[in-house]
PQR file of N, CA, C, O and H, with PARSE charges and radii, in Angstrom:
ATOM      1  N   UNK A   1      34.444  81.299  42.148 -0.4000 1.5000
ATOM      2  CA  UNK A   1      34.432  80.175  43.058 -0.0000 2.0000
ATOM      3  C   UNK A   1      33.332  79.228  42.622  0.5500 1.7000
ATOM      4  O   UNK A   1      32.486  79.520  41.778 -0.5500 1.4000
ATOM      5  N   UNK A   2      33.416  77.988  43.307 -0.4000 1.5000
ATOM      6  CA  UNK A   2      32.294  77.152  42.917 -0.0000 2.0000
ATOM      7  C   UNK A   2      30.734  76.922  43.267  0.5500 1.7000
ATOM      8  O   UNK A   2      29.697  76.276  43.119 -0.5500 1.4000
ATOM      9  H   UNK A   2      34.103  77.751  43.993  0.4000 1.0000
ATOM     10  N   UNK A   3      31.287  77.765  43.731 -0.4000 1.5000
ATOM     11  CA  UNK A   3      29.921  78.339  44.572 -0.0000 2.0000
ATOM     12  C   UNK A   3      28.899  79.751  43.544  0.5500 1.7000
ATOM     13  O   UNK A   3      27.692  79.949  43.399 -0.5500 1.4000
ATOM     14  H   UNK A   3      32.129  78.290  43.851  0.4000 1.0000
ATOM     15  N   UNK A   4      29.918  80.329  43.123 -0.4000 1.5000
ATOM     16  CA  UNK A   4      29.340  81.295  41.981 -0.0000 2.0000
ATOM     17  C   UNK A   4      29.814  82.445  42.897  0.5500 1.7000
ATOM     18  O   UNK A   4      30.428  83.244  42.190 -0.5500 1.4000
ATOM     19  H   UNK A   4      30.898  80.168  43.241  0.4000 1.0000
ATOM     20  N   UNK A   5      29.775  82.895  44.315 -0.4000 1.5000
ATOM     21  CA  UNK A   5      30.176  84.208  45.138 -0.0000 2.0000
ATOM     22  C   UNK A   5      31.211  84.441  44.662  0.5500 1.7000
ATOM     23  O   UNK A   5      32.028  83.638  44.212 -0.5500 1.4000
ATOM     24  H   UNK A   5      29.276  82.246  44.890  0.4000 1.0000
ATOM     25  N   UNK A   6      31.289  85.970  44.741 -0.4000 1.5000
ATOM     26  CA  UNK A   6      32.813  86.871  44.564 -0.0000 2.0000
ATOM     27  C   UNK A   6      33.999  86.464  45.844  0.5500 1.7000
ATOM     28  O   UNK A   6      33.650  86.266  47.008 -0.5500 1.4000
ATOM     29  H   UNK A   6      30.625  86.622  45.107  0.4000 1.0000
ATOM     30  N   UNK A   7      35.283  86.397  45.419 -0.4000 1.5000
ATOM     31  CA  UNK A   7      35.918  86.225  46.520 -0.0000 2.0000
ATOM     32  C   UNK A   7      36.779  87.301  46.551  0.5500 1.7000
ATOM     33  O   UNK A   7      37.356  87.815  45.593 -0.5500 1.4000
ATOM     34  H   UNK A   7      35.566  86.558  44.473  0.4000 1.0000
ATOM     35  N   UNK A   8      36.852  87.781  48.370 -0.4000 1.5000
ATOM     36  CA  UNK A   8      37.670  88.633  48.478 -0.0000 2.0000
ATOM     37  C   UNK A   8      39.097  88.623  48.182  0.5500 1.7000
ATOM     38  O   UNK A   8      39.657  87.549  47.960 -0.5500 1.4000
ATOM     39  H   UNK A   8      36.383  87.363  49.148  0.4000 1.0000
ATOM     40  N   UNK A   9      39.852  89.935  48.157 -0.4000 1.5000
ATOM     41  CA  UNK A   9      41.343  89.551  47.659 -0.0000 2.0000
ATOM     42  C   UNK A   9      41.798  90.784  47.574  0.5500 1.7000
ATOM     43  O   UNK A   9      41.052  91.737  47.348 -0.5500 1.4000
ATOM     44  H   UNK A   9      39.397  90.807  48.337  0.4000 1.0000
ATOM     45  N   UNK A  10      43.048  90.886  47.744 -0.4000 1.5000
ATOM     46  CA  UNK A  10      44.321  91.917  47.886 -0.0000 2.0000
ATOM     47  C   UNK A  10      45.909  91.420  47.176  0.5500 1.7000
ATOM     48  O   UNK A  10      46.486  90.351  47.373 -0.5500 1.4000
ATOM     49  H   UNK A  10      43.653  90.112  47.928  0.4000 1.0000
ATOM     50  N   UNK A  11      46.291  92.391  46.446 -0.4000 1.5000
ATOM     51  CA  UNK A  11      47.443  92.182  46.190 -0.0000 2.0000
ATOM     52  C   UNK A  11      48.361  92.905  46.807  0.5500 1.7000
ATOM     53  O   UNK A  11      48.364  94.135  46.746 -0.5500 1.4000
ATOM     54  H   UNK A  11      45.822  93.259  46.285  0.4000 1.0000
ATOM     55  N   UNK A  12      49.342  92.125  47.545 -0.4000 1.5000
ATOM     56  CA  UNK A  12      50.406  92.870  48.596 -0.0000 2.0000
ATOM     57  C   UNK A  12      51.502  91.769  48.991  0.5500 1.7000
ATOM     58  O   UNK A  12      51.466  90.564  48.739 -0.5500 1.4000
ATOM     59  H   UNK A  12      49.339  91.126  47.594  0.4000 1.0000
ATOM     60  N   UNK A  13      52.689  92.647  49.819 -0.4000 1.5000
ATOM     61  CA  UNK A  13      53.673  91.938  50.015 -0.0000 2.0000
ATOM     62  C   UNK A  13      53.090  91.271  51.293  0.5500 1.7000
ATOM     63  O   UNK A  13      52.145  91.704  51.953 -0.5500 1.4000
ATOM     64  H   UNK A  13      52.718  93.625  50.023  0.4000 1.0000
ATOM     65  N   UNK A  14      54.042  89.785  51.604 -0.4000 1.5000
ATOM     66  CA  UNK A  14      54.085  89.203  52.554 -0.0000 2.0000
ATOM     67  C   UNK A  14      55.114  89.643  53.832  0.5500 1.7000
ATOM     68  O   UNK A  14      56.053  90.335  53.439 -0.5500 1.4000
ATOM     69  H   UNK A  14      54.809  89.434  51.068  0.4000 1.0000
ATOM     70  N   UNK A  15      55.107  89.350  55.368 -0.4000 1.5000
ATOM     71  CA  UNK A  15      56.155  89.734  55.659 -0.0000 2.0000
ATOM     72  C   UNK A  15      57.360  88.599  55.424  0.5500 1.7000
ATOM     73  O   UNK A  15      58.543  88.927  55.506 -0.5500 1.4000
ATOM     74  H   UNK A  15      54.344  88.788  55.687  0.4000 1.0000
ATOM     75  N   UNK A  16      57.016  87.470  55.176 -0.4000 1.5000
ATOM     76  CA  UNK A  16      57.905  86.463  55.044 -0.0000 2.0000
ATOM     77  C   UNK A  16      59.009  86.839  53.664  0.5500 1.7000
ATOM     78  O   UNK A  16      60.224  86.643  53.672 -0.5500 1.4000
ATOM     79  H   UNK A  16      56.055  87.203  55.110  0.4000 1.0000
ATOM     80  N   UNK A  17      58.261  87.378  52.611 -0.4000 1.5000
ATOM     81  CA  UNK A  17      59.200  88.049  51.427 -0.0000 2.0000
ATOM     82  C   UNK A  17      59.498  89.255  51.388  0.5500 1.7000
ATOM     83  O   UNK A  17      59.786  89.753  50.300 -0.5500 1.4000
ATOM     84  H   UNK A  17      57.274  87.537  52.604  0.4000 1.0000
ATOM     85  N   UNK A  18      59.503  89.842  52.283 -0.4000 1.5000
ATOM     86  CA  UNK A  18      59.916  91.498  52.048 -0.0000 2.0000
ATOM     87  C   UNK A  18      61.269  91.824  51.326  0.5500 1.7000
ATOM     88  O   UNK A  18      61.363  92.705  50.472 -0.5500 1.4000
ATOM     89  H   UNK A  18      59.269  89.436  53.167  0.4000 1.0000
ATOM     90  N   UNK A  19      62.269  91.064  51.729 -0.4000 1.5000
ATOM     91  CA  UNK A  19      63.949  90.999  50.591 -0.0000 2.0000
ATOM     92  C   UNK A  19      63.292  90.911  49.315  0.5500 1.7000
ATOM     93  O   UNK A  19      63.447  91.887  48.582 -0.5500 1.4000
ATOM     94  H   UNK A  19      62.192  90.348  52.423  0.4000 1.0000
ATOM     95  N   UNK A  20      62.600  89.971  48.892 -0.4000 1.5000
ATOM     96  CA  UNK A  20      62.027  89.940  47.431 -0.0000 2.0000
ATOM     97  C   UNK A  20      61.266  91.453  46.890  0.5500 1.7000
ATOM     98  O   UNK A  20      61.522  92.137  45.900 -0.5500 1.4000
ATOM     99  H   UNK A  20      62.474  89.178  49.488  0.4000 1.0000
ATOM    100  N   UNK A  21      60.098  91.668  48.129 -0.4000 1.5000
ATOM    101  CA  UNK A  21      59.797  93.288  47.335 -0.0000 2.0000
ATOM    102  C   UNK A  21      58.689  92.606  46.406  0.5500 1.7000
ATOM    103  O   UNK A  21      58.304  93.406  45.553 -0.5500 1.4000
ATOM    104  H   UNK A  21      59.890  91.112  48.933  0.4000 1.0000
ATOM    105  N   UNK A  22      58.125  91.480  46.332 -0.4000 1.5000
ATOM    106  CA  UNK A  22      57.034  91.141  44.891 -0.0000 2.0000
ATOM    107  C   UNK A  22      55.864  91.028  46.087  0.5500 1.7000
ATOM    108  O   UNK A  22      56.006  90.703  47.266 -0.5500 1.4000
ATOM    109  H   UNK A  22      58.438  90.830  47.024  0.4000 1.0000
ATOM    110  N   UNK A  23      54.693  91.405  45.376 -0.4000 1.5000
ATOM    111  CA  UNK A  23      53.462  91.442  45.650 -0.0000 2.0000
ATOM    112  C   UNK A  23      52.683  89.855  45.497  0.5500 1.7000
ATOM    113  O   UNK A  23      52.947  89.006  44.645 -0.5500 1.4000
ATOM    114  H   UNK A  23      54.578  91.669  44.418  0.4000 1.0000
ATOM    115  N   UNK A  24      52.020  89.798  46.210 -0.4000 1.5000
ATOM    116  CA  UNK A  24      51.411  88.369  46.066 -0.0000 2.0000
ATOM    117  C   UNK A  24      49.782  88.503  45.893  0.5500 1.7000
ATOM    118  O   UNK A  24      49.174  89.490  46.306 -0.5500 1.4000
ATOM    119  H   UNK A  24      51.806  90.488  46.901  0.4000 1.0000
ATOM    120  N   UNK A  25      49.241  87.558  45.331 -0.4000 1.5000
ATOM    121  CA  UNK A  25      47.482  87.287  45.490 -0.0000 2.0000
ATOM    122  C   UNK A  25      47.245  86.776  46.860  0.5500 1.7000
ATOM    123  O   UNK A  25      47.536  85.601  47.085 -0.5500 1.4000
ATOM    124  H   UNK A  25      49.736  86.756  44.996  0.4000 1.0000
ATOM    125  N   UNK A  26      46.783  87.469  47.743 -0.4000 1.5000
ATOM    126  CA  UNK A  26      46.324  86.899  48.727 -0.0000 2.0000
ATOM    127  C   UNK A  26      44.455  86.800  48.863  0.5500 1.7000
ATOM    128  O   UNK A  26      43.758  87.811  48.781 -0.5500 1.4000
ATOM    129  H   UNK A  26      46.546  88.424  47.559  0.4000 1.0000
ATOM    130  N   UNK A  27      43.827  85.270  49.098 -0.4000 1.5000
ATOM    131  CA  UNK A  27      42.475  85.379  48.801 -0.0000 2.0000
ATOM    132  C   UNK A  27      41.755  85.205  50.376  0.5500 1.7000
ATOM    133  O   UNK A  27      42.159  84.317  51.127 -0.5500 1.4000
ATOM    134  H   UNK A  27      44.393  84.448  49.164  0.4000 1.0000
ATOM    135  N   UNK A  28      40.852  85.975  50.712 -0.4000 1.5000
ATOM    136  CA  UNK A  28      40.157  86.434  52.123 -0.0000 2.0000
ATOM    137  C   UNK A  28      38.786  85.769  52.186  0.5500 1.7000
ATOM    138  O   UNK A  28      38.166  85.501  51.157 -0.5500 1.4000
ATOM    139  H   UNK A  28      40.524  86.696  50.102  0.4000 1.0000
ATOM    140  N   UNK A  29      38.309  85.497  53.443 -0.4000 1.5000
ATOM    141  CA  UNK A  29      37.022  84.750  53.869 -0.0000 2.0000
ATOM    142  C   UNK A  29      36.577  83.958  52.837  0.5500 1.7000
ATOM    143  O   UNK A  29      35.467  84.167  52.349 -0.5500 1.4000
ATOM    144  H   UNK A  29      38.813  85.715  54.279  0.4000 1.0000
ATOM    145  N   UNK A  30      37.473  82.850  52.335 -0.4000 1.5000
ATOM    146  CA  UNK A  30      37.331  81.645  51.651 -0.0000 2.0000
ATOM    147  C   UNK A  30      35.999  81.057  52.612  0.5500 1.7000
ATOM    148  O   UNK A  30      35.983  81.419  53.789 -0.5500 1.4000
ATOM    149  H   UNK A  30      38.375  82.680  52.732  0.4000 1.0000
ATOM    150  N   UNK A  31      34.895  80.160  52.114 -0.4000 1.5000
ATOM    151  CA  UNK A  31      33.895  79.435  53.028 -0.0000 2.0000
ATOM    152  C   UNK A  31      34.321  78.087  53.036  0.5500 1.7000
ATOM    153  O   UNK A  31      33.769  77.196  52.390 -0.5500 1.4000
ATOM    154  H   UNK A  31      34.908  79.867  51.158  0.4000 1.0000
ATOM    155  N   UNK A  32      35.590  77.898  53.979 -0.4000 1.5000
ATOM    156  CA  UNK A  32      36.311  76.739  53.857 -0.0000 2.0000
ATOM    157  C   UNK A  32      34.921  75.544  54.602  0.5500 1.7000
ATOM    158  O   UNK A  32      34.606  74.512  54.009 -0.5500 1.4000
ATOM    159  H   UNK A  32      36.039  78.621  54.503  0.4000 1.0000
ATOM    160  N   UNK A  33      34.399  75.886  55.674 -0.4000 1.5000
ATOM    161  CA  UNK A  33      33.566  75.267  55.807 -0.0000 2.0000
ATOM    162  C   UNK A  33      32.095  74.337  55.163  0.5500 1.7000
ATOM    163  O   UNK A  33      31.666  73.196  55.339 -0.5500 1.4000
ATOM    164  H   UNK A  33      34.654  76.725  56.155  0.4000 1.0000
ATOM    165  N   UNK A  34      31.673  75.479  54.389 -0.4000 1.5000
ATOM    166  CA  UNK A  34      31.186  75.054  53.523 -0.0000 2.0000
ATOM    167  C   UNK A  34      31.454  74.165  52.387  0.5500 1.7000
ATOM    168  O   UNK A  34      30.574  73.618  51.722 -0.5500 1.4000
ATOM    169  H   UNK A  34      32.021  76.406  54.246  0.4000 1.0000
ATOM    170  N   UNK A  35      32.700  74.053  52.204 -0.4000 1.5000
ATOM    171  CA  UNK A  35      33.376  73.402  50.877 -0.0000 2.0000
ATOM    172  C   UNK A  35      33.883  72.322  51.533  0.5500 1.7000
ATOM    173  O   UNK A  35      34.673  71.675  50.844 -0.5500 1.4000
ATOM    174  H   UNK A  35      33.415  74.497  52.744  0.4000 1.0000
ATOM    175  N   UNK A  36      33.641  71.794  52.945 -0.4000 1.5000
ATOM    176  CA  UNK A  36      34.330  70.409  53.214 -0.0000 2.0000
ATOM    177  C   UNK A  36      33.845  69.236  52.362  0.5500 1.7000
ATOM    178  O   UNK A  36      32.736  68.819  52.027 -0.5500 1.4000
ATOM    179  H   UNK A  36      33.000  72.320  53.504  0.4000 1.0000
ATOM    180  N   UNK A  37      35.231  68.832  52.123 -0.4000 1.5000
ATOM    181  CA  UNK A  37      34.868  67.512  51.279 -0.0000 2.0000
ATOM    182  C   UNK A  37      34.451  67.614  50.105  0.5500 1.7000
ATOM    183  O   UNK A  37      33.518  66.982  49.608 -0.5500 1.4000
ATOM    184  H   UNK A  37      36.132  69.171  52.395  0.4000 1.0000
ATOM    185  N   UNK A  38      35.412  68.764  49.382 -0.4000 1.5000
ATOM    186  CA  UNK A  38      34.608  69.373  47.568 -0.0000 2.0000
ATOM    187  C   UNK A  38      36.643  70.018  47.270  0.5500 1.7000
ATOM    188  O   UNK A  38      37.622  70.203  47.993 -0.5500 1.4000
ATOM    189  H   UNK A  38      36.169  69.277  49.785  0.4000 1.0000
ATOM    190  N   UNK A  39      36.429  70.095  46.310 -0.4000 1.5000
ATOM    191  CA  UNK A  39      37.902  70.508  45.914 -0.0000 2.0000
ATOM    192  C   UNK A  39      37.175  72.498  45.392  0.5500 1.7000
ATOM    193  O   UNK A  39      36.439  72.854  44.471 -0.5500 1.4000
ATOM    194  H   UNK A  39      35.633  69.945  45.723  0.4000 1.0000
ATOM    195  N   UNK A  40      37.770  73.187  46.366 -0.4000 1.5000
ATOM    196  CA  UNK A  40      37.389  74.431  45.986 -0.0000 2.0000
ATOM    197  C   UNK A  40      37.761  75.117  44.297  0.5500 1.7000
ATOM    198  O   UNK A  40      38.970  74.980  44.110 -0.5500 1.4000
ATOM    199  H   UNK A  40      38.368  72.898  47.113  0.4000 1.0000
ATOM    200  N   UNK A  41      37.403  75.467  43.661 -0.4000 1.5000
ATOM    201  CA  UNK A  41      38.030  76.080  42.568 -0.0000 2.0000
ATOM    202  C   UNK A  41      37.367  77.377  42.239  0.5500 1.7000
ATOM    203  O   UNK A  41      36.147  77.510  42.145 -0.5500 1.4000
ATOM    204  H   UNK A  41      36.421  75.578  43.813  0.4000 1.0000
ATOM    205  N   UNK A  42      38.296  78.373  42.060 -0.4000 1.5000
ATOM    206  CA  UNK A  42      39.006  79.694  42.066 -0.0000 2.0000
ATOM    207  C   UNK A  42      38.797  80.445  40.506  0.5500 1.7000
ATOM    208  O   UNK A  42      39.901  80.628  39.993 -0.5500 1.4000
ATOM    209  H   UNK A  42      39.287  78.265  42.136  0.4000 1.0000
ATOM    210  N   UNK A  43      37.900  80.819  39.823 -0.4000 1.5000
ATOM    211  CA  UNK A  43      38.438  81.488  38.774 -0.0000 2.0000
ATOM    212  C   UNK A  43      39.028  82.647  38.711  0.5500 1.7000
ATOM    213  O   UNK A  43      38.777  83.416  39.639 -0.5500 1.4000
ATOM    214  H   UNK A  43      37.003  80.671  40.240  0.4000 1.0000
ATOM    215  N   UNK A  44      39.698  82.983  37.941 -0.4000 1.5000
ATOM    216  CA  UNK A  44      40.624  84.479  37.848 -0.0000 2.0000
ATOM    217  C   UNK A  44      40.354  85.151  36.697  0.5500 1.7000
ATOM    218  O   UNK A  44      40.923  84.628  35.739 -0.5500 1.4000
ATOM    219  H   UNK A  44      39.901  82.358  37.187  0.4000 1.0000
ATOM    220  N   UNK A  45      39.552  86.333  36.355 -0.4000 1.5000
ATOM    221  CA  UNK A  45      39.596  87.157  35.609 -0.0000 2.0000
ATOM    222  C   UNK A  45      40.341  88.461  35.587  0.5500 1.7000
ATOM    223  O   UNK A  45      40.340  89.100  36.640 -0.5500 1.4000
ATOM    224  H   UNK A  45      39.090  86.758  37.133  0.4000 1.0000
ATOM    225  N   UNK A  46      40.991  88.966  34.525 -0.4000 1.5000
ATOM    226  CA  UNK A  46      41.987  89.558  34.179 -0.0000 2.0000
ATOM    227  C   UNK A  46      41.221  90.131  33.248  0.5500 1.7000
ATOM    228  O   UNK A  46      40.634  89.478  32.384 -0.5500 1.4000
ATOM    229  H   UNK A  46      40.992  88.448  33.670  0.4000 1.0000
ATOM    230  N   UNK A  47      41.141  92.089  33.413 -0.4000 1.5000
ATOM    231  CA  UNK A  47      40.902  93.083  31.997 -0.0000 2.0000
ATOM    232  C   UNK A  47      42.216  92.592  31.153  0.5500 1.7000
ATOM    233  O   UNK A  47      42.086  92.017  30.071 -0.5500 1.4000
ATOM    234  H   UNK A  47      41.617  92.619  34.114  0.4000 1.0000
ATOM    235  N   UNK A  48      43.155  92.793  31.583 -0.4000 1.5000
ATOM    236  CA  UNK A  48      44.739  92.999  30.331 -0.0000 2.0000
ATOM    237  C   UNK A  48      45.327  92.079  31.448  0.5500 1.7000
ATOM    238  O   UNK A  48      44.992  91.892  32.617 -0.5500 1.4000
ATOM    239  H   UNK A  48      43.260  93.260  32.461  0.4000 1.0000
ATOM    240  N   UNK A  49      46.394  91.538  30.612 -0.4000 1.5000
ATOM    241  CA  UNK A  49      47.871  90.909  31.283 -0.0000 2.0000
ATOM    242  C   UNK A  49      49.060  91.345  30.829  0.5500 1.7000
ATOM    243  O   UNK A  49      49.181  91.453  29.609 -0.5500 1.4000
ATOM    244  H   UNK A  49      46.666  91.690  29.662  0.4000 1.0000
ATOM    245  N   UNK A  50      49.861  91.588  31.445 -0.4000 1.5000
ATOM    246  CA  UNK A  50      51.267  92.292  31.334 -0.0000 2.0000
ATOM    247  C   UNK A  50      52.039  91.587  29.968  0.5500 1.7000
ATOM    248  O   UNK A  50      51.886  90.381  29.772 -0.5500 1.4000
ATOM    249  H   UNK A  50      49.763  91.500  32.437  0.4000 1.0000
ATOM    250  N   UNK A  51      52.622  92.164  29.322 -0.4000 1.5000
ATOM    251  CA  UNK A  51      53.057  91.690  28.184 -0.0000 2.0000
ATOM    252  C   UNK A  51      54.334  91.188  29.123  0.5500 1.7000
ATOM    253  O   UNK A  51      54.923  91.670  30.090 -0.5500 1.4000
ATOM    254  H   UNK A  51      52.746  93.143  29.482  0.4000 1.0000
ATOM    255  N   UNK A  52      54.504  89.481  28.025 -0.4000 1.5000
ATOM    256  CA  UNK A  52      55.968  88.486  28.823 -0.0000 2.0000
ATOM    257  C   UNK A  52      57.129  89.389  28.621  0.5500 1.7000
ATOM    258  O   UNK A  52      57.059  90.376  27.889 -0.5500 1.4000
ATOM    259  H   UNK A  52      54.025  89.089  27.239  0.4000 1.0000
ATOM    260  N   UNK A  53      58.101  89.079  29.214 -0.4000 1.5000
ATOM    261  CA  UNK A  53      59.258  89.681  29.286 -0.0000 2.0000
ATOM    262  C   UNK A  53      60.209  88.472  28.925  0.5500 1.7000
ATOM    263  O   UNK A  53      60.244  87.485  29.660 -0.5500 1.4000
ATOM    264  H   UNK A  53      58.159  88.278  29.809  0.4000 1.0000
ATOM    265  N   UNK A  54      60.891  88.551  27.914 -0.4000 1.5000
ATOM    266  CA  UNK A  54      62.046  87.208  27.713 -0.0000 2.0000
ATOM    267  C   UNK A  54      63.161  87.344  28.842  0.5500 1.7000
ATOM    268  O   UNK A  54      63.633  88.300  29.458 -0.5500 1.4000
ATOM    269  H   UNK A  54      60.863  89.353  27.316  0.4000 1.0000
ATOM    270  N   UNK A  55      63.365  86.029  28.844 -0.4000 1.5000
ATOM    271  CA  UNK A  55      64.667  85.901  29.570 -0.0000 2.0000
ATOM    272  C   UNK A  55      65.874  86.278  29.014  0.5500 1.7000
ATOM    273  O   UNK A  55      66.132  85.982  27.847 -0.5500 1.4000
ATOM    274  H   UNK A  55      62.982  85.252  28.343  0.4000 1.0000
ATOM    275  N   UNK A  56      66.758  86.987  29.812 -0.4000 1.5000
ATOM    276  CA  UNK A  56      68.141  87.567  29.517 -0.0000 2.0000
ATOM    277  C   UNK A  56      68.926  86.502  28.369  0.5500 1.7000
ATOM    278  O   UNK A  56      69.125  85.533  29.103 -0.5500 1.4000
ATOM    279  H   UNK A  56      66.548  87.228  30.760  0.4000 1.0000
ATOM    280  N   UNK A  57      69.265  86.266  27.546 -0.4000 1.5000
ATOM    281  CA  UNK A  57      70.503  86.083  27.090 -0.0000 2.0000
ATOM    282  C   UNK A  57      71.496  85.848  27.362  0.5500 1.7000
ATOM    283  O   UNK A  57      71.977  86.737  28.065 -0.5500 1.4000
ATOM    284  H   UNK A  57      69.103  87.053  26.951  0.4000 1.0000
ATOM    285  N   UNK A  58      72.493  84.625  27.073 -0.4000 1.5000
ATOM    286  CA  UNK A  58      73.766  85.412  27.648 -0.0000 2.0000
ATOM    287  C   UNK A  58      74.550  85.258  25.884  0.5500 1.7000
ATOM    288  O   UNK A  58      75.169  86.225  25.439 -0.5500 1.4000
ATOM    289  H   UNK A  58      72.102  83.903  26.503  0.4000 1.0000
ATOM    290  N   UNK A  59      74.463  84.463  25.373 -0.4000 1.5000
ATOM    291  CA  UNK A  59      74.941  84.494  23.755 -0.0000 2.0000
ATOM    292  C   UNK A  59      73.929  83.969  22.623  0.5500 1.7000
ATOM    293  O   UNK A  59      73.016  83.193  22.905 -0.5500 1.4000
ATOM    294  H   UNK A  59      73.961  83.677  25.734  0.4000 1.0000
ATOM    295  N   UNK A  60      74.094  84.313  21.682 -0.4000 1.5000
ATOM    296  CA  UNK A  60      73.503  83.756  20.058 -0.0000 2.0000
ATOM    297  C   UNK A  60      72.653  82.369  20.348  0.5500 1.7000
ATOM    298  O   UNK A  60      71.473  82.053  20.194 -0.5500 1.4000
ATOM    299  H   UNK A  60      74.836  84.943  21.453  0.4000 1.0000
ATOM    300  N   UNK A  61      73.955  81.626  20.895 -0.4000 1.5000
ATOM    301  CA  UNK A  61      73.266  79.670  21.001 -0.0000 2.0000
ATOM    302  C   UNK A  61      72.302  79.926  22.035  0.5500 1.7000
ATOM    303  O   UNK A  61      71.210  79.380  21.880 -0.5500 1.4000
ATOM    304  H   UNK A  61      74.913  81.882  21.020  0.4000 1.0000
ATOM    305  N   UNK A  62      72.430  80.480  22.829 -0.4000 1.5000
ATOM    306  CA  UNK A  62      71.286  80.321  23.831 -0.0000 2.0000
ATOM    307  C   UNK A  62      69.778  81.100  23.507  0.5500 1.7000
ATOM    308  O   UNK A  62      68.660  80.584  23.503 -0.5500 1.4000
ATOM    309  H   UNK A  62      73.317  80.924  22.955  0.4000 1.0000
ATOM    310  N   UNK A  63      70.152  82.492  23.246 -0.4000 1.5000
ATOM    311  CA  UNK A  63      69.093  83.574  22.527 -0.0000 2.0000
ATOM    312  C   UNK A  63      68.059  82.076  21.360  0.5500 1.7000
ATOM    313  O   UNK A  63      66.846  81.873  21.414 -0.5500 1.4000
ATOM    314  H   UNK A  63      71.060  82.911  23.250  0.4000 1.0000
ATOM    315  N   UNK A  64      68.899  81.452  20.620 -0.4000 1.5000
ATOM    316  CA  UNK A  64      68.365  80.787  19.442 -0.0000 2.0000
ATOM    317  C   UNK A  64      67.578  79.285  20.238  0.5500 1.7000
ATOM    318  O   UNK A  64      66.480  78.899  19.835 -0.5500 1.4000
ATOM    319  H   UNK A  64      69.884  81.617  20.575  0.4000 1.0000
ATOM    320  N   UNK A  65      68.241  78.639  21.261 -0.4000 1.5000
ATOM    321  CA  UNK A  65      67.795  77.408  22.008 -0.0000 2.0000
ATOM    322  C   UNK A  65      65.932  78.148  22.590  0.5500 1.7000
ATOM    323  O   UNK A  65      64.847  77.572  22.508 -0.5500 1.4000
ATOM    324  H   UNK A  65      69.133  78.952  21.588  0.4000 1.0000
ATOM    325  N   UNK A  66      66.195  79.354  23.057 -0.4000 1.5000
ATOM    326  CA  UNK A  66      65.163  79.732  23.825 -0.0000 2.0000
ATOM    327  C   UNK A  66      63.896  80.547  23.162  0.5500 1.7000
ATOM    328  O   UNK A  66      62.850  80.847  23.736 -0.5500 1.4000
ATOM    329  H   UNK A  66      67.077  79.822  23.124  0.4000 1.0000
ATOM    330  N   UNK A  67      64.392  80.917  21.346 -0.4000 1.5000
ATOM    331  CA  UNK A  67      63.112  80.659  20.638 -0.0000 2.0000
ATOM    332  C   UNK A  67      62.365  79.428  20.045  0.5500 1.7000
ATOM    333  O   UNK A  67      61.186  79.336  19.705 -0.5500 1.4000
ATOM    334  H   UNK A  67      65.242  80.673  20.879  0.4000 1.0000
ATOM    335  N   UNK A  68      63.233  78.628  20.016 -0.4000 1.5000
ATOM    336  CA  UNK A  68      62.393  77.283  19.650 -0.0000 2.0000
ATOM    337  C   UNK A  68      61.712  76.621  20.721  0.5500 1.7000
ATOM    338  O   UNK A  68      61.061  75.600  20.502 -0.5500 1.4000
ATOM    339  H   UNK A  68      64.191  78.703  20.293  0.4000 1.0000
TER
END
Protein backbone atom coordinates (compact mmCIF):
# COMPACT_ATOMS: atom_id res chain seq x y z
CA UNK A 1 0.00 0.00 0.00
CA UNK A 2 1.02 3.56 -0.16
CA UNK A 3 1.33 3.95 2.93
CA UNK A 4 4.10 1.11 3.21
CA UNK A 5 1.50 -1.12 5.93
CA UNK A 6 0.68 -4.75 5.17
CA UNK A 7 -2.83 -5.18 3.99
CA UNK A 8 -5.11 -7.65 5.17
CA UNK A 9 -6.60 -10.29 2.75
CA UNK A 10 -8.29 -13.64 2.09
CA UNK A 11 -8.83 -15.64 -0.81
CA UNK A 12 -12.43 -17.07 -0.98
CA UNK A 13 -15.66 -17.45 -2.72
CA UNK A 14 -18.25 -14.73 -2.81
CA UNK A 15 -21.87 -15.48 -2.08
CA UNK A 16 -22.88 -13.57 -5.15
CA UNK A 17 -20.64 -16.29 -7.35
CA UNK A 18 -21.12 -19.47 -5.79
CA UNK A 19 -22.51 -21.17 -9.50
CA UNK A 20 -19.00 -20.05 -10.63
CA UNK A 21 -17.13 -21.96 -7.62
CA UNK A 22 -13.81 -19.36 -8.30
CA UNK A 23 -12.18 -17.84 -5.39
CA UNK A 24 -11.66 -14.16 -5.30
CA UNK A 25 -8.95 -11.57 -3.61
CA UNK A 26 -10.82 -10.02 -1.14
CA UNK A 27 -8.72 -6.95 0.67
CA UNK A 28 -9.76 -6.11 4.64
CA UNK A 29 -9.43 -2.86 6.88
CA UNK A 30 -8.29 -0.78 3.88
CA UNK A 31 -7.55 2.98 5.85
CA UNK A 32 -10.03 4.40 3.47
CA UNK A 33 -10.07 7.33 5.69
CA UNK A 34 -6.86 8.11 5.79
CA UNK A 35 -6.34 7.99 2.01
CA UNK A 36 -9.14 10.64 1.32
CA UNK A 37 -8.33 12.50 -1.56
CA UNK A 38 -5.03 10.22 -2.68
CA UNK A 39 -5.61 7.40 -5.24
CA UNK A 40 -4.84 4.25 -2.97
CA UNK A 41 -2.35 1.81 -4.60
CA UNK A 42 -2.08 -1.87 -3.78
CA UNK A 43 1.07 -3.86 -4.49
CA UNK A 44 0.85 -7.63 -5.00
CA UNK A 45 3.57 -9.96 -4.36
CA UNK A 46 3.54 -13.42 -5.59
CA UNK A 47 6.36 -16.44 -4.47
CA UNK A 48 5.31 -18.46 -7.98
CA UNK A 49 2.38 -17.87 -10.46
CA UNK A 50 0.45 -20.60 -11.97
CA UNK A 51 1.74 -21.55 -15.27
CA UNK A 52 -0.96 -19.96 -18.33
CA UNK A 53 -3.17 -22.39 -19.62
CA UNK A 54 -3.97 -21.85 -23.55
CA UNK A 55 -7.19 -21.51 -24.79
CA UNK A 56 -9.05 -24.54 -26.27
CA UNK A 57 -8.79 -24.84 -29.95
CA UNK A 58 -11.31 -25.62 -32.06
CA UNK A 59 -9.10 -26.18 -35.56
CA UNK A 60 -5.43 -25.66 -37.15
CA UNK A 61 -6.56 -21.82 -38.42
CA UNK A 62 -7.47 -20.89 -35.15
CA UNK A 63 -4.69 -22.99 -32.93
CA UNK A 64 -2.20 -20.89 -35.61
CA UNK A 65 -4.29 -17.17 -35.37
CA UNK A 66 -3.81 -17.60 -31.47
CA UNK A 67 0.06 -18.15 -31.56
CA UNK A 68 0.83 -15.11 -33.31
Amino acid sequence: MNTGTPVEFAVEMVPSDHAEQKAYLRLYNLPVNELANTVPIIKLEFDTLPAPTPPPSENAETAEILRR
